[in-house]
C-alpha positions, 0 to 999 in steps of 0.5 A: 353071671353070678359068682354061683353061675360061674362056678356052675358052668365052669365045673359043668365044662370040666365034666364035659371037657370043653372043646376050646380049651383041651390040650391037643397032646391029651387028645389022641386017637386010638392009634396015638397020633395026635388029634388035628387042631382047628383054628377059626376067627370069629368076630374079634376072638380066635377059637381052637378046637383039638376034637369037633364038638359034641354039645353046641347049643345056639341061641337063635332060630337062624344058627340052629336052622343052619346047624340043622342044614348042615347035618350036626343035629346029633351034635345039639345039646338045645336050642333057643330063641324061635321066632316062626315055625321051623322050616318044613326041611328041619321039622324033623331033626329039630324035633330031635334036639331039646329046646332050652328056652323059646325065646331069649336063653339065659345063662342059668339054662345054658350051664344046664345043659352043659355046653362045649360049644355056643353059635350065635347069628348076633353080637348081642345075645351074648351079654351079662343079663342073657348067656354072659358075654362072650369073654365071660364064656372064654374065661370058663373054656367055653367057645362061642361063635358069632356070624361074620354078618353081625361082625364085618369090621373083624370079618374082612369087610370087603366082603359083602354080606352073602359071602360072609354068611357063606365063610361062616358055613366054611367056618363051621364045616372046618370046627365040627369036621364036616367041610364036604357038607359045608362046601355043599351047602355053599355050592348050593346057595351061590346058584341062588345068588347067582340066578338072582345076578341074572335077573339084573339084565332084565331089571326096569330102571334101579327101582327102589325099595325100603325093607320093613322089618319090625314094628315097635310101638309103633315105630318102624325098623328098616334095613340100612347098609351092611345086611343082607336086604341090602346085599340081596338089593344089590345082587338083583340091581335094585336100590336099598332106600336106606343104604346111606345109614350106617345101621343094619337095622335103624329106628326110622320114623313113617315120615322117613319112608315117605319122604324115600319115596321107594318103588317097592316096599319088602314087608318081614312077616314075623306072625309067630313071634307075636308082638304088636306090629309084627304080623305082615298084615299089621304093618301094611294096615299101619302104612294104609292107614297113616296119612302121609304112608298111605299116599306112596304109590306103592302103597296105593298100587300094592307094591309090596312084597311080603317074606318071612322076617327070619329070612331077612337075618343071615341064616340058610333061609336068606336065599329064599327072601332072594328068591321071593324078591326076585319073584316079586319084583317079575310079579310088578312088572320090574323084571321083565 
């Protein structure tokens, strides 16, 4: 951020009265007892809230999609970063919250809206040349908010990735004071979890399957260890053919993915977001025509499985790329 910036947000803050940095003494109900201090973890920075927010802005379809599932539409200063259409259930309430920027928001239009809260599902939306880091916003009394997905190392990483998406539920019901909602919503989503565990006794064999979810320039990015098409992999009994890279999201090359040979192949369509190589159908037009890809069985059999590419990122949507693989892999003959 610029000097100007700086000064800009900072004095936006103290017009707004930043949640993170009020002094729990000054703020008092109508009675004069004390407002309850909330404090959350969120990758490597503890936050303190004296009062729930009242202006967040998220950076990213995902957490303004859970945002919205969790009822805090009414608490949204904008939004940014839309790759597909929002799903149908949240049309309505986002329609109520403005749209700051449709792709990337810059730091210029979150001090614009005048913030007391920021939510990302990714570390790396917050840097210098996007929102300002995440110590940069602390600085000004701004708290921000990373998904315990992105953030296992500081997120107990013992957990797996589907219980850490559901601690960041938790995490946010306690700040915007709203734990009934957020217990709900999780209540909800571990039936899913728990319906696609079943289907593990009726699994064929531990088939394995390679998760496309970009293509950039050509070259393919798959799911490795750590996200969440690998925690839905294991939930069903499946093998993620990547597991063994330490990378959420590595840059392979075609030839890799033959060489893994995978029973199925999980294809992220990401139509709306329009780059080449992001459609479903540019990606199984790419592997149809390489002449190593093309020879897989899967691709000759049609092994594929197609789901929306924000549903492979940690977001109240997860659960329905879980549903799909399960449904999928029945349709193939793999569960029977």
């Amino acid at each position: 951020m610029s000097r100007r910036t700086r000064l800009s947000l900072a004095l936006a803050l103290t017009l707004v009265g930043g949640a993170g940095c009020s002094d729990p003494a000054a703020n008092s109900s109508a009675s004069g007892a004390p407002q309850h201090t909330v404090k959350v973890a969120s990758c490597g920075q503890q936050l303190s809230f004296s009062q729930p927010p009242e202006r967040a802005v998220t950076l990213d379809q995902s957490s303004t999609e859970t945002l919205l599932a969790l009822g805090l539409q009414d608490r949204m200063v904008g939004t940014a970063n839309l790759k597909t259409k929002i799903a149908p259930q949240y049309r309505g309430a986002y329609g109520k919250v403005p749209v700051l920027n449709p792709k990337i928001l810059t730091s210029e239009q979150l001090r614009a809206a005048t913030p007391d809260f920021v939510v990302s599902s990714f570390t790396d939306l917050y840097t210098k040349d996007r929102v300002g880091t995440r110590n940069e916003l602390r600085e000004l009394g701004l708290p921000s908010f990373v998904s315990a997905v992105d953030c296992p190392e500081a997120n107990k990483p013992d957990l797996t990735p589907f219980e850490r998406l559901f601690q960041d539920y938790e995490n946010l019901g306690r700040i915007f004071h709203i734990e009934d909602r957020a217990s709900a919503l999780v209540s909800k989503q571990r039936k899913v979890t728990a319906q696609a565990t079943k289907a593990r006794k009726d699994l064929v064999g531990r088939p394995s399957v390679v998760w496309v979810y970009s293509v950039f320039n050509g070259v393919p990015y798959v799911a490795g260890k750590g996200g969440m098409p690998s925690d839905m992999s294991r939930l069903i009994g499946a093998r993620n053919a990547f597991d063994d890279v330490n990378e959420e999201w590595p840059e392979v090359s075609w030839e890799e993915i033959a060489e893994r040979d995978p029973d199925v192949i999980i294809i992220g369509d990401l139509s709306e977001r329009g780059a080449p190589g992001d459609s479903a159908e540019e990606k199984l037009t790419k592997m149809r025509e390489h002449p190593v890809v093309s020879q897989l069985k899967a691709v000759r059999m049609n092994r594929i499985i197609e789901v929306p590419g924000i549903e492979m990122d940690p977001s109240v949507r997860t659960v329905n790329a879980l549903q799909l693989l399960v449904d999928g892999m029945k349709g193939l003959g793999y569960v029977r």
